[in-house]
C-alpha positions as CSV (number, residue, x, y, z in Angstrom):
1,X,-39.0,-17.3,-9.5
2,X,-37.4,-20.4,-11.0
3,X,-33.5,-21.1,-9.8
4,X,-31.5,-23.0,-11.7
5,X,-29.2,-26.0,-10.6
6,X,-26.2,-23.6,-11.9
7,X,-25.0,-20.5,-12.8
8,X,-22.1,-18.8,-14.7
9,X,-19.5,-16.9,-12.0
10,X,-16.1,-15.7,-12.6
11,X,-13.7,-17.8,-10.3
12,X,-10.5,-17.4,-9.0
13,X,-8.8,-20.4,-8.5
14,X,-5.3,-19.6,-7.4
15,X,-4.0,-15.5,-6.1
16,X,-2.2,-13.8,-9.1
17,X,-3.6,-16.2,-12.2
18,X,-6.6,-14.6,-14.4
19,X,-10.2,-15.7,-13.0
20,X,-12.0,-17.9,-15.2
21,X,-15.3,-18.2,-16.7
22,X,-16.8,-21.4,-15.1
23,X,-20.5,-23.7,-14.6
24,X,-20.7,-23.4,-10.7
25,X,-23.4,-24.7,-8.7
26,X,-26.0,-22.3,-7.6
27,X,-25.8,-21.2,-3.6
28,X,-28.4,-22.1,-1.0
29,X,-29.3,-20.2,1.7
30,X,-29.1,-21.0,5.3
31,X,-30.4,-19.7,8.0
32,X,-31.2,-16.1,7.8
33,X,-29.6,-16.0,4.5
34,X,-31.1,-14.9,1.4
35,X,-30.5,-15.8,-2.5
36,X,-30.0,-13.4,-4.7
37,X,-30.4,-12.8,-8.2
38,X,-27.4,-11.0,-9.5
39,X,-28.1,-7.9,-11.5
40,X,-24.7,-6.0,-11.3
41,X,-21.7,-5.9,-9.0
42,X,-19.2,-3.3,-8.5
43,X,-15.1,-4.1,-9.7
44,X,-13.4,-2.9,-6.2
45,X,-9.2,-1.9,-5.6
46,X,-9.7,-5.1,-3.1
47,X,-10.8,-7.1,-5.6
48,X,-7.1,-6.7,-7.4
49,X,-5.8,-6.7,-3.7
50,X,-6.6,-10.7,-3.8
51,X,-6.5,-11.1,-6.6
52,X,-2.8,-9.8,-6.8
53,X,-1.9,-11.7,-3.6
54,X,-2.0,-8.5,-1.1
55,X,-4.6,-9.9,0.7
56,X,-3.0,-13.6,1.8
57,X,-5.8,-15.1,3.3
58,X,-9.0,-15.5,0.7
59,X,-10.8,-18.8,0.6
60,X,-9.6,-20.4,-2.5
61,X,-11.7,-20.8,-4.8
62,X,-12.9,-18.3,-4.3
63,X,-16.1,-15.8,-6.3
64,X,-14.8,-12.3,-5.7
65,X,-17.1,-9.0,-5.7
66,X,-18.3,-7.1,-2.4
67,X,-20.6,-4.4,-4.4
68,X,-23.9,-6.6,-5.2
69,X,-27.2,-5.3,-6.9
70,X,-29.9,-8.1,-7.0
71,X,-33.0,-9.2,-6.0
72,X,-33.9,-11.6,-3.6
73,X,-34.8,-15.0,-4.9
74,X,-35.0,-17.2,-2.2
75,X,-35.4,-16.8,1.7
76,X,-33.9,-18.9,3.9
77,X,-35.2,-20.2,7.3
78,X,-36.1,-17.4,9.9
79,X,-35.5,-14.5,7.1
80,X,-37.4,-11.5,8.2
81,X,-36.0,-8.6,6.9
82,X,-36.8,-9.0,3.2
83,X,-39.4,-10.4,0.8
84,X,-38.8,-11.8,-2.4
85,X,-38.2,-10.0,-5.3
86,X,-37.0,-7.2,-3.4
87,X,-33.6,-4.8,-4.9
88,X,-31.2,-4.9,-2.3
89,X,-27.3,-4.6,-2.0
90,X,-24.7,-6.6,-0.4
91,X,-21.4,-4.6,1.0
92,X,-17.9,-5.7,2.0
93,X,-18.8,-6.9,6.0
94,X,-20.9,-9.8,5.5
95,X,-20.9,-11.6,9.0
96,X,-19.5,-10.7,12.2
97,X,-19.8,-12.7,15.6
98,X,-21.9,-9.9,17.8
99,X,-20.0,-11.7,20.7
100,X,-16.5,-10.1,20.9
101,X,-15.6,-6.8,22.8
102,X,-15.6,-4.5,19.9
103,X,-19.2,-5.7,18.6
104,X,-20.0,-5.7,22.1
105,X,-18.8,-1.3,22.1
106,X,-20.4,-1.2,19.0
107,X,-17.0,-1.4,16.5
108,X,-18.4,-4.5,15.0
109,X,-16.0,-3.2,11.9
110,X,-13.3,-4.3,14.2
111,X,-14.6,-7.7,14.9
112,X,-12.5,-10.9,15.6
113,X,-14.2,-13.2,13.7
114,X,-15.6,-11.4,10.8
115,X,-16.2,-13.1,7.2
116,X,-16.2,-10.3,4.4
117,X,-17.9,-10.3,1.1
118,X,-15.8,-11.4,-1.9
119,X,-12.7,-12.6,0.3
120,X,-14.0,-15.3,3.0
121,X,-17.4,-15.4,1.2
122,X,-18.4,-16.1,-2.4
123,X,-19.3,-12.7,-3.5
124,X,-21.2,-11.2,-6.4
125,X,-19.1,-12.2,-9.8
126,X,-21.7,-14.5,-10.6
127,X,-25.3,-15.0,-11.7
128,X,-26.3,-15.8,-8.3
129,X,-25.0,-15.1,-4.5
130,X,-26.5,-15.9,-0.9
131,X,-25.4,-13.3,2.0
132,X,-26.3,-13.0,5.7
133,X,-29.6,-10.9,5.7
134,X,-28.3,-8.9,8.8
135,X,-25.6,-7.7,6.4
136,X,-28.0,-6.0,3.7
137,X,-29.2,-2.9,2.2
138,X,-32.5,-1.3,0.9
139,X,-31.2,0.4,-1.8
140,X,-32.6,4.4,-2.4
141,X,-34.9,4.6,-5.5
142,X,-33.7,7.2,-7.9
143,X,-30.3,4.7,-8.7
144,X,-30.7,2.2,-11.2
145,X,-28.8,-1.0,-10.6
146,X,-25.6,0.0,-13.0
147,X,-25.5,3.5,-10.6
148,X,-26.0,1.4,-6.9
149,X,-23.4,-0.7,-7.2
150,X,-20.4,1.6,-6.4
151,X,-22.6,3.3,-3.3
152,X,-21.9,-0.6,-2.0
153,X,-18.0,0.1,-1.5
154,X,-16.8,3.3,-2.7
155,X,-19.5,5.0,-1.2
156,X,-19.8,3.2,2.2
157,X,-15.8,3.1,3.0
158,X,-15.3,6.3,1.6
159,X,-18.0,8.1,3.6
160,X,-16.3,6.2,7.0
161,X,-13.1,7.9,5.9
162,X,-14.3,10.7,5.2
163,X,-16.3,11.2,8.5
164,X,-13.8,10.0,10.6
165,X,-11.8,13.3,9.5
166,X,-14.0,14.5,12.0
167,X,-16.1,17.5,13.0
168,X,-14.0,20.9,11.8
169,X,-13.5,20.8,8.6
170,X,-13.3,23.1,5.7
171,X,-10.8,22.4,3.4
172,X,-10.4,18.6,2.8
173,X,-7.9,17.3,0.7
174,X,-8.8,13.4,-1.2
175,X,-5.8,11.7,-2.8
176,X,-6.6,9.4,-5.4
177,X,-9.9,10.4,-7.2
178,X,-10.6,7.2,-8.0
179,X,-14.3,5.3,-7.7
180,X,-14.5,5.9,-3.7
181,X,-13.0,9.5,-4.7
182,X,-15.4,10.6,-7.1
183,X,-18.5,9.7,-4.4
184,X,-17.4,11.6,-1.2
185,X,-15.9,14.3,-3.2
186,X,-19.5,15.2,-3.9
187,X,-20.6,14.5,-0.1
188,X,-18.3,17.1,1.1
189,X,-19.1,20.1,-1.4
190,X,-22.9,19.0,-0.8
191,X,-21.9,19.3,2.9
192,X,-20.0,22.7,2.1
193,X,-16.2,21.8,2.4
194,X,-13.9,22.9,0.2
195,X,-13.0,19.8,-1.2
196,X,-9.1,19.6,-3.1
197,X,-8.7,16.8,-5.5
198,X,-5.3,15.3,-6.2
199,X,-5.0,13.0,-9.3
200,X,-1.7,11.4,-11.0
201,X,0.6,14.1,-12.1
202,X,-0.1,15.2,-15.3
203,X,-3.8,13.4,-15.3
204,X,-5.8,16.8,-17.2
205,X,-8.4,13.7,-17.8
206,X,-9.4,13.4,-14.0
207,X,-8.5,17.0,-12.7
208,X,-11.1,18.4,-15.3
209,X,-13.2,15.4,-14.1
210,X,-12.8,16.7,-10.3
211,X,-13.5,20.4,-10.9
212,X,-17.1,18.9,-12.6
213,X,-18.1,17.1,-9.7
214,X,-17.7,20.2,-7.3
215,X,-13.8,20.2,-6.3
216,X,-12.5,23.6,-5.4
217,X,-9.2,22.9,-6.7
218,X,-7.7,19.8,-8.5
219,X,-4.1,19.1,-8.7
220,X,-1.6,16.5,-9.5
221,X,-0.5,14.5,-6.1
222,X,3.1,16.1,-6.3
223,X,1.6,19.8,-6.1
224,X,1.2,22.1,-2.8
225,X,-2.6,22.9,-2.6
226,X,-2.7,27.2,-2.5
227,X,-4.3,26.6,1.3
228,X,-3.8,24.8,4.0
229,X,-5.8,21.9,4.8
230,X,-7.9,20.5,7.9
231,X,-8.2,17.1,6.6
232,X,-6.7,14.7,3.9
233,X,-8.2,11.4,2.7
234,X,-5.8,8.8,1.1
235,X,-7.8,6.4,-1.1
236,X,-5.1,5.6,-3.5
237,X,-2.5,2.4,-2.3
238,X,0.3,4.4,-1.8
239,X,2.4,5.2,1.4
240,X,4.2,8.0,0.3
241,X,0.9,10.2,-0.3
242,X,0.4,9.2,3.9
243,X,3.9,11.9,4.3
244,X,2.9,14.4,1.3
245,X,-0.9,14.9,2.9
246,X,0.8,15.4,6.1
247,X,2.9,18.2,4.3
248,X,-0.4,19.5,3.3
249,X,-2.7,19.6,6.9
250,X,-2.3,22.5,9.0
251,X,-2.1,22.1,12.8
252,X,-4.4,19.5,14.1
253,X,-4.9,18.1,11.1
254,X,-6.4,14.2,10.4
255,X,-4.8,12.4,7.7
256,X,-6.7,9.4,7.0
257,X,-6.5,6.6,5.2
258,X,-8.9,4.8,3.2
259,X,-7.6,1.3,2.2
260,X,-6.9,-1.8,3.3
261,X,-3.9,-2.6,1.9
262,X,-1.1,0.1,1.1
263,X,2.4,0.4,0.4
264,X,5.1,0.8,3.0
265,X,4.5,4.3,4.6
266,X,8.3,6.0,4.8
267,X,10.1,7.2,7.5
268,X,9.4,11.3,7.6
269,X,10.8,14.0,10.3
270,X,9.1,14.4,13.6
271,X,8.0,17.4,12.9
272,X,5.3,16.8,10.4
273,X,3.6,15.3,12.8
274,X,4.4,17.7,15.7
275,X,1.4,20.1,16.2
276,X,-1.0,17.6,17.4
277,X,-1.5,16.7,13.8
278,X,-3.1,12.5,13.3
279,X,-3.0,9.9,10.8
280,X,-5.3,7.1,11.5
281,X,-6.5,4.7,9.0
282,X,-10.3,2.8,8.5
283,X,-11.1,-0.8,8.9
284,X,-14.6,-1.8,6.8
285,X,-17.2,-0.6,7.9
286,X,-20.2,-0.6,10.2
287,X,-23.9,-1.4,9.4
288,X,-24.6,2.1,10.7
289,X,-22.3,4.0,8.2
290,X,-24.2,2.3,5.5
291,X,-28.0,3.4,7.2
292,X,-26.6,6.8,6.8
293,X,-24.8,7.1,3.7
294,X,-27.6,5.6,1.7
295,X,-29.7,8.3,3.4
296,X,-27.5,11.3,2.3
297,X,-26.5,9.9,-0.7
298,X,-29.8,10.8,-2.8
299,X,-30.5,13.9,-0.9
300,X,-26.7,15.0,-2.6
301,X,-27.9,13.9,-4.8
302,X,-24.8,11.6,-5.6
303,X,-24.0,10.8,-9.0
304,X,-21.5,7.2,-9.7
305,X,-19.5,7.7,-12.9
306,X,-19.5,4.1,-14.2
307,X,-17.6,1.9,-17.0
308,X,-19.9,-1.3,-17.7
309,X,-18.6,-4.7,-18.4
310,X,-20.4,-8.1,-18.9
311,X,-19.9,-10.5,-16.5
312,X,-17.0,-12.1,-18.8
313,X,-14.9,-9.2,-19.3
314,X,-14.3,-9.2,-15.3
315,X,-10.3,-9.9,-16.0
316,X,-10.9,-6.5,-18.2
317,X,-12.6,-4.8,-15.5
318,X,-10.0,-5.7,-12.9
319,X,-6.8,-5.0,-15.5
320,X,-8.5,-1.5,-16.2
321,X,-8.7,-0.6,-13.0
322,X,-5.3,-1.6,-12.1
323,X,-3.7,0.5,-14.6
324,X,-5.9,4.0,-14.3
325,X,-7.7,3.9,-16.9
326,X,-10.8,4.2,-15.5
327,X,-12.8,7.9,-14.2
328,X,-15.7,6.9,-11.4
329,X,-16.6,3.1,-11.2
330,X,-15.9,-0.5,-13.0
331,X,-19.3,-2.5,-12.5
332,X,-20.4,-5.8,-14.0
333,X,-23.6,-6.3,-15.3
334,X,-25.1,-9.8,-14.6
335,X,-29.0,-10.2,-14.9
């Protein structure tokens, strides 16, 4: 495969200004890194988290995008995982020391010297990308590249959320049936929870969406499901739906939440937490919960609801998503 000297990519220059269109200079890969050549990647919530200035501490400039589709183009020295021309994906965690206590207990999503995809790495906005090889997927056959992206993100952080609800549940609630929503939401009725879908009040769009992908009820966030529920997920950015899905959760209940950045979580009455209920929240995610979700995931099988967008229409993507106008997935497509 011939590689160019450069490539197009989609940069952001400075934390709340529009990314711009830009001749970069194509990546080389290190030692056990890989190049890859871009086919899609998926628009993320923490994409617009850096890019709105939530997340303080990006490397500037900086190529955003932690959901990549390509194939390998180049190895680099000591790469043995992958040959070229392979399909393989690129998630959120893309390097972690191996060193520390918590990779040393196996919580390598809790690192202390991570780099993630997309946010201390160049990511996948662009028509080329190198990543750590330890720190890729094979992706399942049976998703083309447009389809794989979101399993990247959405999927993988919303099936840790989701399993970290733990063990006895039947009735799970998911607020904010957005991209990571839409995924797990199938998971769970594949899996044979009752799964109850909160959208925006008033959204008929995404509560008729919900009920087609196998949601026993669908409501808007400021409705009281008819049952009781053993688990909540919180996927959308907003503190307040922390204290109404502890409203919702019957005793011993696990409210858990999805993001990594939120808004300010208000002050509620003991009680609501009384009954040995729990609210815990996830940090990224571990190279084992992507071995297993991209193992369920066909056998659901899962379907991604996705809106397209060429590379250049990223602002688009990103301004889309911001706003809720999108059901499922924002992806670019690159190659």
């Amino acid at each position: 495969m011939e590689i160019p000297n450069k490539m197009r990519a989609m940069l952001l220059e400075a934390q709340r200004q529009p990314l711009k269109l830009v001749e970069a200079t194509v990546p080389q890969p290190g030692e056990g890194q890989v190049l890859l050549k871009m086919s899609t990647c998926g628009v993320c919530r923490t994409d617009l988290h850096v890019l709105d200035g939530d997340l303080t501490e990006p490397k500037l400039p900086l190529i955003l995008g932690h959901q990549i589709v390509g194939t390998v183009a180049q190895l680099g020295p000591g790469v043995d995982r992958f040959i070229l021309g392979q399909r393989i994906g690129v998630p959120w965690l893309g390097y972690t020391d191996g060193t520390c206590r918590y990779c040393l207990r196996g919580q390598e999503n809790l690192c202390d010297h991570p780099q993630f995809t997309g946010y201390t790495l160049d990511g996948g906005y662009a028509e080329y990308a190198v990543a750590d090889q330890r720190y890729c997927f094979s992706l399942p056959e049976g998703y083309d590249d447009i389809a794989a992206a979101p399993l990247l993100c959405a999927g993988l952080i919303g099936y840790r959320t989701y399993r970290l609800a733990g063990e006895h549940v039947e009735r799970l609630g998911i607020y904010g049936f957005g991209s990571a929503g839409h995924i797990i939401a199938q998971v769970a009725a594949y899996e044979g929870k009752k799964v109850f879908a909160f959208t925006r009040p008033g959204d008929l769009v995404t509560k008729a969406f919900a009920r087609r992908l196998g949601a026993y009820w669908a409501g808007g966030s400021d409705e009281t499901p008819p049952e009781e529920l053993d688990a909540a997920l919180v996927l959308a950015p907003v503190g307040a739906l922390m204290v109404t899905a502890l409203k919702a959760v019957a005793k011993g209940g696990v409210v858990v939440s999805g993001g990594i950045h939120m808004t300010d979580i208000p002050s509620f009455p003991y009680h609501l937490l009384w009954e040995e209920r729990i609210i815990r929240s996830v940090a990224n995610l571990t190279r084992q919960d992507g071995e297993e979700f991209l193992k369920i995931a066909p056998q659901v099988p899962v379907k991604t609801e996705v809106t397209a967008y060429p590379l250049e229409n990223a602002n688009q993507a990103l301004d889309d998503l911001r706003s809720g106008k999108l059901d499922g997935a924002a992806v670019l497509t690159i190659g």
